[in-house]
C-alpha positions, 0 to 999 in steps of 0.5 A: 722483050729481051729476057734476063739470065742473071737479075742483081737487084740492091746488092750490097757487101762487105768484108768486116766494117769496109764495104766492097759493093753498094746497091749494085743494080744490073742484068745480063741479058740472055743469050748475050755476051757481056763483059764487066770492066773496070780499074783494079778494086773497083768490085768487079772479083767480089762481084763475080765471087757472088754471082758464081756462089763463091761468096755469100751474099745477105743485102739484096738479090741475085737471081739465075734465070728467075731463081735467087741464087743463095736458094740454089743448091750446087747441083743446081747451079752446075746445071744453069752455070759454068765459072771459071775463076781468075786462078786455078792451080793443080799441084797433081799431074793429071792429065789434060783429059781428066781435069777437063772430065772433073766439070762432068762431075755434077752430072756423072756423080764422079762415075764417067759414062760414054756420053761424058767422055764424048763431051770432054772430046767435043770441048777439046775439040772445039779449042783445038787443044786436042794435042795437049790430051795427054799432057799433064796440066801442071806441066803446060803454060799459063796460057795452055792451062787457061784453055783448058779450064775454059774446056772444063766450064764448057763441058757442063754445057751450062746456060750461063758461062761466066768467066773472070779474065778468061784472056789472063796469061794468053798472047795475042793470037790466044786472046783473040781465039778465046774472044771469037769462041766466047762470042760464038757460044752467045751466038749460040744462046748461051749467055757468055758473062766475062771480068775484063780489064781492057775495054778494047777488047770488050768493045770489038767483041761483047754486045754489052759492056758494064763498067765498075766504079765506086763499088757500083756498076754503070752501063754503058751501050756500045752502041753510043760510045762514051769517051766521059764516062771512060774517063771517069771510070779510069781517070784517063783522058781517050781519044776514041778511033773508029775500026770498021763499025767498031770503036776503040779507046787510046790513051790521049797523049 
């Protein structure tokens, strides 16, 4: 029996009297990689907002790993779940090196030890950023920066990683370099959990995708496209095309 890194069960919320989510019902798999699409206001920032402790949740539950997350101490959390927001901006110079160090920081309480450090190289290593070290962040692109904070999340090591358009302000060689690490990290028992806007890229890359619609979410198996369901969950009609033993979806003229 596949187990679950993140149970949502019943969740419900709202800003003031306009509700936001309703009765969300779903679970990532662990060890998976699974990305959230849906259109714009379809709930899928709220939703990543509670999952990662950035909102408050009062109407139903959301578990990590067996554990309700509103019970869960910061601490803790850090050490099951690594988030990487959708913006992220430093108005301070500091180097590459030391903003990838600060997601050390709920294991080293802010004192740096060798074995930090060497994890901070690792996680530049590993996204062959290694030539950025030294470079003040606020002085690199969107997309540089974006690398970056996806390093930061990697160096707490967390069980869980979740990530709200991790692909935002990358091209095309970025994109699909990002895409490929992401999928290596679930191959490697992490559980990788990512809001995504294209549907494509989910499809070539996710095991699970979960799609937004009227402040809930509906499942769909890549296994079994579903042109209907596209449809109804973008309000646009597509033709889907067969890449290898992939599917994706173009508009239909």
């Amino acid at each position: 029996m596949t187990k679950q890194a993140i149970e949502v069960s019943n969740l419900s919320f709202s800003y003031g009297n306009t509700p936001i989510l309703e009765d969300v019902n779903v679970t990532f798999p662990e060890g998976k990689f699974s990305v959230v699409l849906g259109r714009n206001g379809s709930g899928k920032s709220t939703l990543f907002n509670i999952l990662s402790g950035m909102a408050d949740y009062k109407h139903g539950s959301v578990k990590l790993m067996g554990r309700e997350r509103k019970d869960m101490s910061f601490a803790d959390c850090a050490t099951m779940m690594g988030f990487l927001p959708q913006f992220h901006k430093s108005i301070f110079p500091f180097q590459v090196r030391d903003v990838v160090l600060t997601g050390r920081a709920a294991f080293s309480s802010f004192s740096p030890k060798k074995a930090d450090l060497e994890k901070v190289e690792q996680a530049i290593e590993e996204l062959e950023i290694t030539h950025l070290i030294d470079r003040p962040y606020t002085e690199l692109s969107g997309g540089e920066q974006q690398l970056v904070m996806i390093a930061r999340v990697l160096v707490q090591n967390p069980g869980i990683i979740l990530l709200d358009e991790p692909t935002n302000h990358l091209d095309v060689y970025y994109q699909t370099f990002v895409l490929e690490k992401l999928r290596k990290l679930s191959q490697n028992n992490f559980t990788v959990i990512a809001i995504m806007h294209d549907p494509n890229l989910a499809f070539l890359y996710a095991d699970h995708c979960f799609f937004m619609k009227n402040k809930t979410v509906v499942k769909t198996d890549l296994a079994n496209h579903d042109s209907e369901l596209l449809q109804y969950v973008y309000n646009v009609q597509f033709t889907a095309v067969q890449v290898k033993e992939k599917m994706i979806v173009v508009p239909t003229l």
